[in-house]
Short mmCIF file of the C-alpha atoms (twelve columns), coordinates in Angstrom:
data_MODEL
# 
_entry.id   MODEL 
# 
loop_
_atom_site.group_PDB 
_atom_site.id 
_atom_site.type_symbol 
_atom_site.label_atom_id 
_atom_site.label_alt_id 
_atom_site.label_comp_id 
_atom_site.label_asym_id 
_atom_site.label_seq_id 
_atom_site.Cartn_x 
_atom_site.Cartn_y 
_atom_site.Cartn_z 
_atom_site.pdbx_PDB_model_num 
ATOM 1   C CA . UNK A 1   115.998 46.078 109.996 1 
ATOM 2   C CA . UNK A 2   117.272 46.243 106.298 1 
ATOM 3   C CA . UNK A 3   119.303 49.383 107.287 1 
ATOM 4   C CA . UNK A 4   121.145 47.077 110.107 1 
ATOM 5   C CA . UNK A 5   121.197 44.269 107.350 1 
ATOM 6   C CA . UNK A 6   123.323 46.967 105.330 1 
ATOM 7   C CA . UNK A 7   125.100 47.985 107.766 1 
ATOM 8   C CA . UNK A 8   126.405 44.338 108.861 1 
ATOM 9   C CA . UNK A 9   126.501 43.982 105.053 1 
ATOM 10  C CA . UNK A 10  124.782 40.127 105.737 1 
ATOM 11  C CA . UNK A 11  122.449 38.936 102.827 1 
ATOM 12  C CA . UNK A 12  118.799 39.999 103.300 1 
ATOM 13  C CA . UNK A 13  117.648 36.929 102.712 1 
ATOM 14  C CA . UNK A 14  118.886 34.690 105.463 1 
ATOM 15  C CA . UNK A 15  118.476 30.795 105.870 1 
ATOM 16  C CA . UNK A 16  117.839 30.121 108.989 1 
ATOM 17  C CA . UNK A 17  120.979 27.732 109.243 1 
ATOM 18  C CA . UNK A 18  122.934 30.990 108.326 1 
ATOM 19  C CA . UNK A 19  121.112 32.327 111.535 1 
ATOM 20  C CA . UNK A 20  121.938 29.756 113.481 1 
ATOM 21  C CA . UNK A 21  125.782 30.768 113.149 1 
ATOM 22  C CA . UNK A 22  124.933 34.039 114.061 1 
ATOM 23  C CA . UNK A 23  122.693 33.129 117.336 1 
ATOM 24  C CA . UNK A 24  126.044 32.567 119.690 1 
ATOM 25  C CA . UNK A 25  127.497 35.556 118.969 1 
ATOM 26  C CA . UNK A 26  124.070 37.810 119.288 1 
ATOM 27  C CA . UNK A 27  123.605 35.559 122.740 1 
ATOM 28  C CA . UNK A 28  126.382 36.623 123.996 1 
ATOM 29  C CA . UNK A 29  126.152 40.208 123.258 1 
ATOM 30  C CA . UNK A 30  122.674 40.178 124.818 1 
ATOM 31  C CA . UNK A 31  123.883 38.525 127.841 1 
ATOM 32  C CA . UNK A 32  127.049 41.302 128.093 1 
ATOM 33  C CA . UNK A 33  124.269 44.295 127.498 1 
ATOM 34  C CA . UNK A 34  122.644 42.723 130.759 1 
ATOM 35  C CA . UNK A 35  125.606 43.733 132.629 1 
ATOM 36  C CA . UNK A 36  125.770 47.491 131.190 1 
ATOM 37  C CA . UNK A 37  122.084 48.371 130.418 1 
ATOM 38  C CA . UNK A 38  119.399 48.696 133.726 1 
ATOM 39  C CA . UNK A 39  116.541 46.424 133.871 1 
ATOM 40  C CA . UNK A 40  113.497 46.361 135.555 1 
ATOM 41  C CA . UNK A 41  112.774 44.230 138.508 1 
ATOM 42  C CA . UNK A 42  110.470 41.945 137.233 1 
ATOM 43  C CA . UNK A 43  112.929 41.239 134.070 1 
ATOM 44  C CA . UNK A 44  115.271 40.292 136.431 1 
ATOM 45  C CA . UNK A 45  113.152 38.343 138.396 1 
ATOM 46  C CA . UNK A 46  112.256 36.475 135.220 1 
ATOM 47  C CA . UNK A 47  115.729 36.187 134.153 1 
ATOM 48  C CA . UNK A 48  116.641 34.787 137.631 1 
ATOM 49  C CA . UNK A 49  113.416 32.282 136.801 1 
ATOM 50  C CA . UNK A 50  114.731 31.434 133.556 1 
ATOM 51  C CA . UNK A 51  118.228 31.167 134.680 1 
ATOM 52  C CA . UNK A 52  117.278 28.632 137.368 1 
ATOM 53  C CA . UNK A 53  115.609 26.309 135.142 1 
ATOM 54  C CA . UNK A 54  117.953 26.160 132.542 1 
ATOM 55  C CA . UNK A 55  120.352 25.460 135.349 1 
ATOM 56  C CA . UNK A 56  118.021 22.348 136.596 1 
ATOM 57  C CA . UNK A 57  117.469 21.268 133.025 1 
ATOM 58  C CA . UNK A 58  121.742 21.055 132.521 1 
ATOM 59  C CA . UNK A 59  121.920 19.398 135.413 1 
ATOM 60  C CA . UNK A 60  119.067 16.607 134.385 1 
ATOM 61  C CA . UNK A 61  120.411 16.332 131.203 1 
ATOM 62  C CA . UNK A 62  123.948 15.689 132.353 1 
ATOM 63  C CA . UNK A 63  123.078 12.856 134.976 1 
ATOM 64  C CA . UNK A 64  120.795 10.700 132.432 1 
ATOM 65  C CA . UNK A 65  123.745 10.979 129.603 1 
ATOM 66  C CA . UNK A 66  124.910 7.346  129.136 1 
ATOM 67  C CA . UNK A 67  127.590 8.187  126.891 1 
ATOM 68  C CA . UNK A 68  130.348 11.145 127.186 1 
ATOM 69  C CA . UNK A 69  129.505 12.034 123.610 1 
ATOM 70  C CA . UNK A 70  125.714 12.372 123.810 1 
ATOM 71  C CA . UNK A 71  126.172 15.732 125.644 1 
ATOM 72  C CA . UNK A 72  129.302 17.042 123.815 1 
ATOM 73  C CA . UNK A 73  127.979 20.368 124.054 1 
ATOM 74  C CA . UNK A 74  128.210 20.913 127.668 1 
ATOM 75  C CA . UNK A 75  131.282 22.996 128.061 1 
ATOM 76  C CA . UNK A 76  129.969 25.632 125.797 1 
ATOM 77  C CA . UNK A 77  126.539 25.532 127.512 1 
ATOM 78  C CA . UNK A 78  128.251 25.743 130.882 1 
ATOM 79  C CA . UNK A 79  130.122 28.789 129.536 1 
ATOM 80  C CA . UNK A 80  126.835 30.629 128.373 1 
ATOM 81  C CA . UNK A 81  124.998 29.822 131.759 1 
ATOM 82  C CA . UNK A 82  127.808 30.954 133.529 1 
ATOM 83  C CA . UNK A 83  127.932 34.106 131.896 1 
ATOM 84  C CA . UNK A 84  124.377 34.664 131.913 1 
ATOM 85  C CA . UNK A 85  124.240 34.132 136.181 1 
ATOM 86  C CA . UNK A 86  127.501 36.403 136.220 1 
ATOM 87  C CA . UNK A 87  125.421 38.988 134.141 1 
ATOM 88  C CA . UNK A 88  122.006 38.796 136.704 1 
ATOM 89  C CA . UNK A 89  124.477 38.958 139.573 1 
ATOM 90  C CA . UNK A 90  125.964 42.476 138.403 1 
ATOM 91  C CA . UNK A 91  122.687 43.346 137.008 1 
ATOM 92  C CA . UNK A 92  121.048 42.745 140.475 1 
ATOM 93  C CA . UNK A 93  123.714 44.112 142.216 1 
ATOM 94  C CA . UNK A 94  123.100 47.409 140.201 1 
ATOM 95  C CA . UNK A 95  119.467 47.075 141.132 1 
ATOM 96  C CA . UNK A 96  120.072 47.206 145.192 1 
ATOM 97  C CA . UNK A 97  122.662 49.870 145.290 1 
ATOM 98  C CA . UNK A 98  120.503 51.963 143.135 1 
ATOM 99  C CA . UNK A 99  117.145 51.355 143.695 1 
ATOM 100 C CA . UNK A 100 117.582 49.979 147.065 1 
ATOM 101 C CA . UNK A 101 115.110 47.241 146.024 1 
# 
């Protein structure tokens, strides 16, 4: 870990509001190594679990918002789960036509 903290040359000692800033960006690159990297079945099964409750809890969220500006944040949460179901679809995809499961 400190030779990574060197290498991103980041201080070593972190706030966590500094690590907030850096969550998107480390989402999204986990999300995009979904796409390239194989995963096991159940992984993707509890990705697929994961991805459908997130999905339920945007949509919950989003019909009991009285005001447009109490859920501000939706586009870029649409934008993550979007990316993260187009990442399980190739990732599954990759899963049938190799494994044939």
């Amino acid at each position: 870990m400190a030779n990574l903290v060197a290498m991103l040359r980041l201080p070593g000692n972190l706030k966590s509001t500094q690590w907030q800033i850096l969550a998107g960006p480390i989402l999204i690159l986990l999300i995009l190594s979904m796409m390239v990297l194989p995963l096991p079945a159940f992984i993707l099964d509890l990705l697929f679990t994961f991805n459908i409750a997130l999905s339920i809890m945007v949509l919950l969220v989003a019909m009991f918002t009285q005001r447009t500006l109490e859920f501000a944040a939706f586009p870029t949460i649409l934008l993550f789960t979007t990316l993260l179901r187009l990442a399980l679809n190739v990732a599954s995809t990759r899963i049938i036509l190799m494994e044939g499961h």
